[in-house]
KEGUFI-549017 format. One record per residue (C-alpha): residue number from 1; x negated, y negated, z. Coordinates in pm, 1 decimal. Example, Ala and Ser with C-alpha at 12.3 -4.5 7.8 and 13.67 -1.06 7.14 Angstrom:
// KEGUFI-549017
   resi       east      north         up
      1    -1230.0      450.0      780.0
      2    -1367.0      106.0      714.0
END
This chain:
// KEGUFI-549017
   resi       east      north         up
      1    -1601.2     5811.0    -9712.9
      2    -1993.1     5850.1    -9841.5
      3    -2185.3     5635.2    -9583.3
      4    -2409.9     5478.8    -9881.6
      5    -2065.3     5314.1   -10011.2
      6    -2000.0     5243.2    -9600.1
      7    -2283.5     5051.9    -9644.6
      8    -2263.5     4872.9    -9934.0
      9    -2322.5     4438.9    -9904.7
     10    -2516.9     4509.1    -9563.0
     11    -2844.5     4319.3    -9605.9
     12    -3172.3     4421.7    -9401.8
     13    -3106.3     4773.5    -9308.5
     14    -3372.3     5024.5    -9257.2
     15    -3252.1     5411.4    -9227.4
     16    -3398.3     5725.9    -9122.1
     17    -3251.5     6032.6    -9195.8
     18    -2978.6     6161.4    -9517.8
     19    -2748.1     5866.9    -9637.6
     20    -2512.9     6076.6    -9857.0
     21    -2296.0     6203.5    -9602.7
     22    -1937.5     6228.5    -9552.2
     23    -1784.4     5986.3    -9233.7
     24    -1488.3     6051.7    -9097.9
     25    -1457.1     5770.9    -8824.9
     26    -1622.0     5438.6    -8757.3
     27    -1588.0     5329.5    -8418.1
     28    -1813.0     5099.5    -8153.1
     29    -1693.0     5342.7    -7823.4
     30    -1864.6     5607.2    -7804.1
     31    -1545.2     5780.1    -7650.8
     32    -1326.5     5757.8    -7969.6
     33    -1603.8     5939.9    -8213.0
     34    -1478.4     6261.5    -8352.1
     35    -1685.6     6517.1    -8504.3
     36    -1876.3     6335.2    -8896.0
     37    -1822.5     5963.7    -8704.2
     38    -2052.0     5678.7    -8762.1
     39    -2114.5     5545.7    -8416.9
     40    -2259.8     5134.7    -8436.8
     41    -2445.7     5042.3    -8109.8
     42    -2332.2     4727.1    -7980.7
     43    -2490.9     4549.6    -7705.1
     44    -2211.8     4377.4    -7517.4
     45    -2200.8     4097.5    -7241.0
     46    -2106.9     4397.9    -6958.9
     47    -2243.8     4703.0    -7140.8
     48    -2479.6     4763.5    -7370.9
     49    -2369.2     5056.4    -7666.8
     50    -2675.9     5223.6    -7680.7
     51    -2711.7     5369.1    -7395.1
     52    -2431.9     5566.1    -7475.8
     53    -2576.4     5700.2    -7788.9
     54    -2627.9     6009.3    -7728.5
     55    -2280.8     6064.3    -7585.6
     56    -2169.8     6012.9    -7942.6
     57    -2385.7     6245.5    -8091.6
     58    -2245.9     6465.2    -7845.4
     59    -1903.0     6368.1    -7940.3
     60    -1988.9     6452.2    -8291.7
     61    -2109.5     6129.3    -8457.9
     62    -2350.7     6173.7    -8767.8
     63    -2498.6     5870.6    -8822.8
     64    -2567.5     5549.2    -8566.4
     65    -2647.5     5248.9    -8655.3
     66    -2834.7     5039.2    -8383.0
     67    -3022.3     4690.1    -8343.8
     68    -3340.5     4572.3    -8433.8
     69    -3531.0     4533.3    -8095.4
     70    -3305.9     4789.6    -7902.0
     71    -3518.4     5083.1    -7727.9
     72    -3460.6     5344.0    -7970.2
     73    -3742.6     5630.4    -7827.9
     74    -3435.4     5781.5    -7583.7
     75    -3241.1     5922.1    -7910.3
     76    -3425.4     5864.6    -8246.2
     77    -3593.3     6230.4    -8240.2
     78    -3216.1     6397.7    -8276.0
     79    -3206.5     6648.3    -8552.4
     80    -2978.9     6632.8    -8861.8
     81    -2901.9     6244.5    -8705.9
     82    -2887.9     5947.5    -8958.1
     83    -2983.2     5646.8    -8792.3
     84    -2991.1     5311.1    -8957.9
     85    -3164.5     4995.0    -8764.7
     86    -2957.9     4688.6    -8856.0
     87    -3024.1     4289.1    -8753.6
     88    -2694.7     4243.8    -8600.6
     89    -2492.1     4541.0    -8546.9
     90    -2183.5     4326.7    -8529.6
     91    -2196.5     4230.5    -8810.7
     92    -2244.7     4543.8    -8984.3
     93    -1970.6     4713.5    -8772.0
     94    -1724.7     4390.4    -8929.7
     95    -1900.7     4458.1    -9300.2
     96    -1907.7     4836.6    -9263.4
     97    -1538.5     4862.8    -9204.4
     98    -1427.9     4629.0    -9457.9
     99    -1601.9     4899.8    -9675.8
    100    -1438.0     5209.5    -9488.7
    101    -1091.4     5051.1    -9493.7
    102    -1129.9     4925.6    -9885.8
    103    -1109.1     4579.1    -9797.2
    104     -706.1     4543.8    -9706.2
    105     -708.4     4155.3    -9649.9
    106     -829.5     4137.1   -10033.5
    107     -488.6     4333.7   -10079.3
    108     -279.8     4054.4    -9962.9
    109     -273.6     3713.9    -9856.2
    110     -386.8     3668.2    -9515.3
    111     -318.6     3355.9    -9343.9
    112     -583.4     3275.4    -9018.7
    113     -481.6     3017.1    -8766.7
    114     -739.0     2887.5    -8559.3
    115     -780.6     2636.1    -8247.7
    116     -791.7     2555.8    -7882.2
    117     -379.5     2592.0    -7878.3
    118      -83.5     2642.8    -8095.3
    119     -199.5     2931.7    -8245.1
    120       48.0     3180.0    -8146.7
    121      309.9     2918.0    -8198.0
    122      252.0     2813.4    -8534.3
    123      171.8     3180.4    -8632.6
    124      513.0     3305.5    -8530.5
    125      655.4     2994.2    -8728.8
    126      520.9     3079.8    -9013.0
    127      605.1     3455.0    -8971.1
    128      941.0     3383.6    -8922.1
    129      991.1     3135.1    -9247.9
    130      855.6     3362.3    -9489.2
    131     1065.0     3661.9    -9336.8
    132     1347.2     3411.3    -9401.7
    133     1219.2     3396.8    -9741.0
    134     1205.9     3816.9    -9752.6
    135      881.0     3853.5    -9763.2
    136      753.5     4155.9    -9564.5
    137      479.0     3990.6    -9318.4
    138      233.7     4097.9    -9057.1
    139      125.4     3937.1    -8706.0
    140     -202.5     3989.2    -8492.5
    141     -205.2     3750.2    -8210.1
    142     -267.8     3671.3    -7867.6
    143       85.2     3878.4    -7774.4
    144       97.1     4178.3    -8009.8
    145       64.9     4273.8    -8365.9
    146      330.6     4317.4    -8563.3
    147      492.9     4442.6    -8925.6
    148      828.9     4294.7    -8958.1
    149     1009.3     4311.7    -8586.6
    150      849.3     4647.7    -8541.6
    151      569.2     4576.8    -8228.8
    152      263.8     4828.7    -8358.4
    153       64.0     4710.2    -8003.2
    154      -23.2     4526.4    -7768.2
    155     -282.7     4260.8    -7794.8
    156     -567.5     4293.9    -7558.4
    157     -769.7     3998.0    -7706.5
    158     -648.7     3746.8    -7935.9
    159     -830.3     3908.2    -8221.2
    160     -970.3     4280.7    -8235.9
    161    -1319.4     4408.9    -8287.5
    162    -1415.8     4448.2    -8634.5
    163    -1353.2     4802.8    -8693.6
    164     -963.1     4789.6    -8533.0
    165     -919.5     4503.9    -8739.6
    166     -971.8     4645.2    -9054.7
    167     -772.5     4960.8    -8945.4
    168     -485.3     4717.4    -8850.2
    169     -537.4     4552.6    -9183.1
    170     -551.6     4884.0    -9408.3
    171     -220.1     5000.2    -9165.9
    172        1.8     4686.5    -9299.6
    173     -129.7     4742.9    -9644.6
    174        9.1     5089.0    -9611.2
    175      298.4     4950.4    -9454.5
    176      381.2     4743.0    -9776.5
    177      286.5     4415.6    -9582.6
    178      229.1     4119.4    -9872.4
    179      154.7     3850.2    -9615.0
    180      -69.7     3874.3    -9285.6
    181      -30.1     3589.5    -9044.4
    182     -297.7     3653.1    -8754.7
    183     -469.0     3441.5    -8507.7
    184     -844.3     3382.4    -8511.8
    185    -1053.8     3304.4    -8213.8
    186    -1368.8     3103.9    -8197.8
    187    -1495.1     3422.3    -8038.8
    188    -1384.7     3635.1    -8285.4
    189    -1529.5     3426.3    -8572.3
    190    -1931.1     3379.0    -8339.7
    191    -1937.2     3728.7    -8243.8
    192    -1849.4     3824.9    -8666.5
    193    -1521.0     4018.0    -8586.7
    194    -1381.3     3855.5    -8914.4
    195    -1673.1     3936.5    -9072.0
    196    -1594.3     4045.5    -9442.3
    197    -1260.5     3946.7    -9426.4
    198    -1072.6     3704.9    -9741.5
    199     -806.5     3437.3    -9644.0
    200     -620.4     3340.5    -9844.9
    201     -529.7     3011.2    -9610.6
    202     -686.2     2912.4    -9306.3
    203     -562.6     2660.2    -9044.2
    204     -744.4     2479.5    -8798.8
    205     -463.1     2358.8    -8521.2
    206     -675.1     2104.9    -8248.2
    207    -1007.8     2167.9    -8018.5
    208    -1001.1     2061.1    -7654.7
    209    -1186.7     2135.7    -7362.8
    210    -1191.9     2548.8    -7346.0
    211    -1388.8     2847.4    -7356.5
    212    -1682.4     2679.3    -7216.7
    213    -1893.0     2942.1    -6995.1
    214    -2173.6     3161.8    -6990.4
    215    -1994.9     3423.0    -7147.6
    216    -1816.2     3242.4    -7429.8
    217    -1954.7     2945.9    -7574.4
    218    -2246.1     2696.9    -7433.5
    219    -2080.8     2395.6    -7497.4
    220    -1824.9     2203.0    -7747.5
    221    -2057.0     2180.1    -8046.3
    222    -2109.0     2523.8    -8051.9
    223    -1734.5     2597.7    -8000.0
    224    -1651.5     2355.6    -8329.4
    225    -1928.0     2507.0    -8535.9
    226    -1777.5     2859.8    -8403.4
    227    -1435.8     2754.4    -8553.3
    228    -1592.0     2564.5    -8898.8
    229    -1666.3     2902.7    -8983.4
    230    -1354.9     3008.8    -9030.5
    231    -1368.0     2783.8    -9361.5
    232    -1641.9     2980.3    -9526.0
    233    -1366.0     3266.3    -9587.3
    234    -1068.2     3051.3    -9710.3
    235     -913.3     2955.5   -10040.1
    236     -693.0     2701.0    -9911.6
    237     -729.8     2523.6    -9582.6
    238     -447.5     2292.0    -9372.1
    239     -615.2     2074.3    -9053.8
    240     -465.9     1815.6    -8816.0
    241     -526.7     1456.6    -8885.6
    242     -469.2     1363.4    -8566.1
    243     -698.7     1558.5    -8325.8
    244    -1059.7     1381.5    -8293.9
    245    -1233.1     1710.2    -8386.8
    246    -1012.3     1838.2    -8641.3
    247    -1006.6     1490.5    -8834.4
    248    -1397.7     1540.6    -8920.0
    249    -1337.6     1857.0    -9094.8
    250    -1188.6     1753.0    -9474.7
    251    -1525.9     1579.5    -9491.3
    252    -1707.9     1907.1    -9381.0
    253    -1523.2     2154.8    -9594.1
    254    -1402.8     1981.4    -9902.0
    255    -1694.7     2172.8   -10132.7
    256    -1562.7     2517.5   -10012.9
    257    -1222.9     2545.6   -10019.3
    258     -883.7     2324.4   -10115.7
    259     -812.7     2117.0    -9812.4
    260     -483.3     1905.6    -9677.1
    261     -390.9     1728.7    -9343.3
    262      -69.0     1723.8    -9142.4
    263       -2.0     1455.2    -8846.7
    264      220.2     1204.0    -8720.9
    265      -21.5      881.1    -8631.3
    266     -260.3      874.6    -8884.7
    267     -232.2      897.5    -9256.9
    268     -206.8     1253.5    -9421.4
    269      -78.9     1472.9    -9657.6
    270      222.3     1619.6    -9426.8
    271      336.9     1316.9    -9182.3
    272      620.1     1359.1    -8957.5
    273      803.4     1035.9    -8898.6
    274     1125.0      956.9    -8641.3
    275      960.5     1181.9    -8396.9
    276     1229.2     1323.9    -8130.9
    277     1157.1     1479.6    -7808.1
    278     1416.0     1637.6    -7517.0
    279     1365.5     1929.6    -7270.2
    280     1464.4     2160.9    -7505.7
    281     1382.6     2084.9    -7862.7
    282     1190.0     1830.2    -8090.4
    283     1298.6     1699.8    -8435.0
    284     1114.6     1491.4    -8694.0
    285     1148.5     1368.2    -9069.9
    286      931.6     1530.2    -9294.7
    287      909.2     1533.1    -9665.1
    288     1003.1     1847.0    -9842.4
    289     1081.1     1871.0   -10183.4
    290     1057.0     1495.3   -10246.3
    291     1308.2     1413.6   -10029.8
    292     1324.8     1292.0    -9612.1
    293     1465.7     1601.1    -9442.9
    294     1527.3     1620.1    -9089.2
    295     1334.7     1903.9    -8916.5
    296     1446.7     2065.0    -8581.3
    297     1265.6     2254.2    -8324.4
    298     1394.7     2472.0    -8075.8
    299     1043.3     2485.8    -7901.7
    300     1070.5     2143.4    -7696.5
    301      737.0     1893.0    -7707.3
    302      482.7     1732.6    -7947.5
    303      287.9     1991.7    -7985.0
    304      565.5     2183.7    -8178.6
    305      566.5     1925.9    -8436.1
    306      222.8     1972.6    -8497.7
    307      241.6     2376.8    -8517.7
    308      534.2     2298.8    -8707.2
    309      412.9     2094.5    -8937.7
    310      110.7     2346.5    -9000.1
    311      337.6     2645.3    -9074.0
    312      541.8     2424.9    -9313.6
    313      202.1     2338.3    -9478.8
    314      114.0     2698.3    -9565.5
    315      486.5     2795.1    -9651.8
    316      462.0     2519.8    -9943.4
    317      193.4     2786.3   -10089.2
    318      469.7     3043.9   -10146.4
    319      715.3     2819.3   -10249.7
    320      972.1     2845.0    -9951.3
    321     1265.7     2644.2   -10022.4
    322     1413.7     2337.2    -9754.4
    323     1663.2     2519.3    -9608.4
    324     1503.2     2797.2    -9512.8
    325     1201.9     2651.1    -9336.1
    326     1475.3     2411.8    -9136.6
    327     1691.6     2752.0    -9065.1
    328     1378.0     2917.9    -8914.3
    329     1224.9     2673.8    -8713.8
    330     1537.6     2575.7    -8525.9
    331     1578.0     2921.9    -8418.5
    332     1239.0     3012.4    -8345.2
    333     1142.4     3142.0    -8013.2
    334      800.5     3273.8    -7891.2
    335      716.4     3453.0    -7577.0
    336      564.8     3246.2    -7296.1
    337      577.6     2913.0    -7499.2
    338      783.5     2649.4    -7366.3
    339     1009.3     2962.3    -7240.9
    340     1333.4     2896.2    -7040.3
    341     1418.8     3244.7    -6868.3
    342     1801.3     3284.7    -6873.9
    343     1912.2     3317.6    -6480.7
    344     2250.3     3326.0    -6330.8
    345     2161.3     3034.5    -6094.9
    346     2123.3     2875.0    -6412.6
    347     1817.0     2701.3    -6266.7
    348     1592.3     2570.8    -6538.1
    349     1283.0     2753.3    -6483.6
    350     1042.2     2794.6    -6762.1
    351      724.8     2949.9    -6839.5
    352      402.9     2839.0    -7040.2
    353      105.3     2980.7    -7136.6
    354      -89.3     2599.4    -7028.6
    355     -405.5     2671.4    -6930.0
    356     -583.3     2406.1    -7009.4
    357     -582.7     1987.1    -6920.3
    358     -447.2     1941.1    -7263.9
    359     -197.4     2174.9    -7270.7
    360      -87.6     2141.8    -6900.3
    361      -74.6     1737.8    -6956.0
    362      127.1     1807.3    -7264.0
    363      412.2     2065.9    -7095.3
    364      444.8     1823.8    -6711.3
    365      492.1     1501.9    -6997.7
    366      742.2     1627.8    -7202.9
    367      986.1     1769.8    -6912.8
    368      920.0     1491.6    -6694.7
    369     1034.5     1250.2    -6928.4
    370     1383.5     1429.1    -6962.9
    371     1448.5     1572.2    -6637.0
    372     1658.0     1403.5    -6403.0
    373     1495.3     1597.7    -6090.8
    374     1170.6     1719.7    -5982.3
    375      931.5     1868.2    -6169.5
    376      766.9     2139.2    -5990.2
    377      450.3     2303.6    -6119.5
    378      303.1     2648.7    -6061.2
    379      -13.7     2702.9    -6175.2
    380     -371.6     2799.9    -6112.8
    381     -680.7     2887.3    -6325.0
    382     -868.5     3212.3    -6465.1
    383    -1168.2     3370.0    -6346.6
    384    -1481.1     3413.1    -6503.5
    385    -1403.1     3135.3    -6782.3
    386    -1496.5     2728.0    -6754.5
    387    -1492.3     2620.1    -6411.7
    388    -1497.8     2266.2    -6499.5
    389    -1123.6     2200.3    -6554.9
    390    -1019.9     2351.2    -6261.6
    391    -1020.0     2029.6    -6060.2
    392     -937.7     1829.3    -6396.1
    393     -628.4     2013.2    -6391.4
    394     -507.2     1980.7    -6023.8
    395     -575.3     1638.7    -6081.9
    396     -335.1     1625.6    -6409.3
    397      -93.1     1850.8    -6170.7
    398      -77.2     1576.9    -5864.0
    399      -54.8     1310.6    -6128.7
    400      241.1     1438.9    -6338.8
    401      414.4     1676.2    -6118.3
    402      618.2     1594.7    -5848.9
    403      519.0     1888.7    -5646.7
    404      289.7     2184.2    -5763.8
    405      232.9     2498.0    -5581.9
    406     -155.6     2601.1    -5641.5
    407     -193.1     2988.0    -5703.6
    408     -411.8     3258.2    -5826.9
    409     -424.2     3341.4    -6225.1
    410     -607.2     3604.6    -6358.4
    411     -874.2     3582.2    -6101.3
    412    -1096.1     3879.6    -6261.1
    413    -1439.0     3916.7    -6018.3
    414    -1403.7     3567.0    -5823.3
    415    -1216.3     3525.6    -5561.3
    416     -933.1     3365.1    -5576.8
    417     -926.1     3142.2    -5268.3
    418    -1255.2     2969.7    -5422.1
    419    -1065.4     2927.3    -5725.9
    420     -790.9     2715.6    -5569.0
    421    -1018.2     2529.2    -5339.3
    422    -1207.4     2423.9    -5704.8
    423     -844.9     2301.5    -5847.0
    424     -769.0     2161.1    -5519.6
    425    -1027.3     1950.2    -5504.9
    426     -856.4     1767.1    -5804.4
    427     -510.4     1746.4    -5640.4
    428     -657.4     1553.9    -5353.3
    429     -736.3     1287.3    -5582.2
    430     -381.2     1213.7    -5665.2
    431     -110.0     1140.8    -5408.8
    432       71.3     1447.1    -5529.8
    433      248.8     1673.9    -5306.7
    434      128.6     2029.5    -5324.5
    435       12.2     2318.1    -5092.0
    436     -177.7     2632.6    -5187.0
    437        1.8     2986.2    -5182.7
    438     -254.2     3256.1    -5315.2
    439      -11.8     3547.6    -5405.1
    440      164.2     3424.0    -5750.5
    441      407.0     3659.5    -5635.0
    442      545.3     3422.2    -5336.6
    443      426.6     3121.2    -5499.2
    444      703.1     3197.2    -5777.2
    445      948.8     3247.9    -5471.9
    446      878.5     2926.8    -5267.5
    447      928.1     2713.6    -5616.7
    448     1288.0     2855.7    -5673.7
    449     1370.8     2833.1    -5322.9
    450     1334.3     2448.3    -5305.0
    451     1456.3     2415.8    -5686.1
    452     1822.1     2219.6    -5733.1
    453     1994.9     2251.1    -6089.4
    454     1862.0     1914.9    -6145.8
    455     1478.0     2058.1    -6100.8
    456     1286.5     2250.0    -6352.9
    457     1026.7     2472.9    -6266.6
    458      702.9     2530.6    -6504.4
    459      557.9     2841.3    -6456.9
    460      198.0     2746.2    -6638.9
    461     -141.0     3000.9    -6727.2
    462       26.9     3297.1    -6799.8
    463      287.8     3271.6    -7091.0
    464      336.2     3613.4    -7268.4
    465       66.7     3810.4    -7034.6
    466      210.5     4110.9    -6835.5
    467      -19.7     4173.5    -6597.3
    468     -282.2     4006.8    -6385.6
    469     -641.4     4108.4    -6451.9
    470     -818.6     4176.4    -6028.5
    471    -1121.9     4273.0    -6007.7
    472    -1152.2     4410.8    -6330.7
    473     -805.6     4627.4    -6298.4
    474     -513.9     4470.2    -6488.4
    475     -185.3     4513.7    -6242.9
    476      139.3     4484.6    -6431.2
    477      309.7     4139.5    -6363.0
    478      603.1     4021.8    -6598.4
    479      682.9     3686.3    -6459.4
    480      968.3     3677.3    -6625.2
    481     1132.3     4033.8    -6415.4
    482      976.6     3883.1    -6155.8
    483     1185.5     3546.0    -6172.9
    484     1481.9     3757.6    -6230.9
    485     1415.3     3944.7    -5929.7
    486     1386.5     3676.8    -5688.0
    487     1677.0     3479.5    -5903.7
    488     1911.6     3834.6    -5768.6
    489     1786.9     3827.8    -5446.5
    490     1878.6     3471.5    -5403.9
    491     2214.3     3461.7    -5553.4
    492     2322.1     3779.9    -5304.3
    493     2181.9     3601.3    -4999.7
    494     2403.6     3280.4    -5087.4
    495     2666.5     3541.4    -5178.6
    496     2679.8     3693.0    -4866.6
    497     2637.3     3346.1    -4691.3
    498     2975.6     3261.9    -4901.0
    499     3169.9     3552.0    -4717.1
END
């Protein structure tokens, strides 16, 4: 594509060097530029892009875009180079792409979910009603992304950079995707990764205590305005009524786009009434079509009304009939939420992706209240990210569990024994019973051991992740081969005790 139409709608550039060339690739790493690329400078938290611009003029890259203030004496003076100073190079990799990729989420109706949890749930909800309905539909989430039941990737981040994005976006287009459903983070919509994009429906789940640290957001203000701004690219937008943040926003947004509410204690425009929970589903009256239908979920806990009631909300826009939204949802199943693994101790031992004091509280309440044994929590918190809720959740842990085993999580560059000393010092303030195993590995191991089929086990922090992230290495760890594994060696030690 010609890089003036690349450029098109990007205010307060300034350019040196030919514009009417030919670009063949648009990319932020330096390492993926093939020969014609257009290589945008971005100065990251870890690494900053341009020092690595001349290793993508090297690589073959034509034209560079890089930011106002940035050093630019170590590279500007390269020959038969295009280079074009921008304000926030973000932003123009988000704006330039949309460009490159002919705007795919103007192509179809995109759906963006956004808050502190329930995004992944209610996205897969609302993928797997309007497949029900036969409607071809994309995902890009927290897991993977999607196109039908064919996995494309792997998700490293819950939503790409700009560029990969828009490539994912033009891909599904291609595909003959009609509806995207993909989760937006708070990060995603600060540092402009959604930049450029057009929803067609946006939905903003809850906010809680999260993502508060030096490298993600200062404190919860700026994480809600971070969110809000999801609303300046929606036609339609659905928010909970119930969640103290959330609630303000119809207020906010009500000039910009066509807003509703969903809930169960205060009044709304979707209210779920007759609200049953067990260990292994949740069911509610709704109305639908005029009429009080009865609404199961196979995802057990309050929280799945409210993701339910959220993908019900947008599936009104297409016109999805009763039945099948009720079909769907009591069938639904999403890795690493509220996930029983299938053993042949047939111990109930399921894993979460709780890593927060909201969500953690929420999982320990709703299987304490139906389990007729112990509830035995394994848990611990991720490095680098708020450090504030680690005790707040060892205290939640020693309050609601009846034992928890404190472990590593994704520790990234701390250490891990300071991690569970922080989330110990909660514990202590509880009379729960607990003690500390650092290896997640054995801390897994010593939960089964003591579990009886009366027990459950909660596995929390991890959910659908397959790896723990050390010291900047990510080491493969799929709890749920590893439950199996321990589940097999088990059952052959008691079978050989049986001989």
């Amino acid at each position: 594509m010609n890089l003036k139409k690349i450029l098109i709608g990007i205010e307060g550039l300034k350019a040196k060097g030919n514009l009417d060339l030919e670009i063949s690739n648009l990319e932020c790493d330096y390492r993926k530029i093939t020969d014609g690329g257009l290589f945008v400078a971005i100065k990251g938290f870890e690494v900053d892009g341009h020092s690595f611009i001349n290793k993508a003029i090297e690589m073959g890259a034509k034209a560079v875009i890089f930011e106002e203030g940035a050093d630019y004496k170590e590279f500007i003076n390269h020959k038969n180079i295009t280079f074009i100073m921008a304000p926030n190079t973000r932003l123009a990799l988000s704006k330039c792409a949309c460009n490159f990729y002919d705007n795919p989420s103007k192509k179809m109706k995109v759906i963006a979910i956004t808050g502190t949890k329930g995004k992944t749930t209610t996205s897969f909800m609302i993928k797997e009603i309007l497949e029900k309905q036969g409607k071809k539909v994309g995902l890009i989430g927290t897991i993977a992304v999607y196109v039908g039941d064919k996995l494309i990737k792997n998700s490293d981040r819950t939503t790409p950079e700009g560029n990969k994005l828009q490539e994912i976006l033009d891909k599904m287009y291609q595909l003959g995707v009609e509806v995207v459903v993909m989760e937006v983070s708070s990060q995603s919509l600060k540092l402009d990764r959604v930049a450029g994009c057009e929803f067609y429906a946006g939905v903003f789940t809850n906010l809680s205590e999260d993502h508060i640290s030096k490298t993600e957001h200062k404190d919860m203000n700026e994480y809600f305005e971070s969110k809000m701004k999801l609303f300046d690219m929606c036609k339609y937008a659905f928010v909970n009524a119930d969640n103290l943040y959330t609630a303000k926003v119809p207020n906010l947004i009500k000039d910009k786009c066509q807003v509703q509410t969903y809930g169960i204690d205060n009044y709304c425009n979707l209210l779920a009434k007759d609200v049953t929970i067990t260990n292994t589903y949740a069911d509610f009256k709704v109305k639908l079509d005029n009429r009080n239908e009865r609404v199961k979920v196979s995802i057990p806990g309050r929280f799945s009304v409210y993701n339910a009631l959220a993908a019900i909300s947008v599936v009104k826009l297409f016109g999805t009939k009763t039945e099948t939204i009720k079909e769907a949802l009591e069938n639904i199943k999403v890795l690493g939420r509220s996930e029983l693994v299938d053993n042949k101790l047939d111990l109930k031992i399921m894993i979460d992706y709780a890593h927060t004091p909201d969500s953690l509280e929420n999982i320990l309440k709703t299987v304490k209240q139906y389990t007729l044994g112990k509830v035995i929590c394994v848990f611990g918190c991720g490095g680098d990210r708020d450090k504030t809720k680690r005790p707040i959740m060892g205290e939640i842990a020693g309050r609601l569990a009846d034992y928890t085993i404190i472990t590593s999580d994704n520790p990234r560059t701390e250490k891990p024994e300071e991690i569970i000393q922080e989330i110990e010092d909660g514990i202590k303030k509880t009379k729960g019973k607990y003690e500390c195993i650092e290896d997640r590995k054995e801390a897994i191991e010593k939960a089964i051991t003591m579990e009886s089929k009366t027990d459950i086990i909660i596995i929390a922090g991890k959910g659908h992740e397959m790896y723990q992230e050390i010291q900047k290495e990510k080491i493969p760890f799929d709890e749920r081969e590893i439950v199996k594994e321990i589940i097999e060696k088990l059952s052959q030690k008691k079978g050989t005790k049986s001989k």
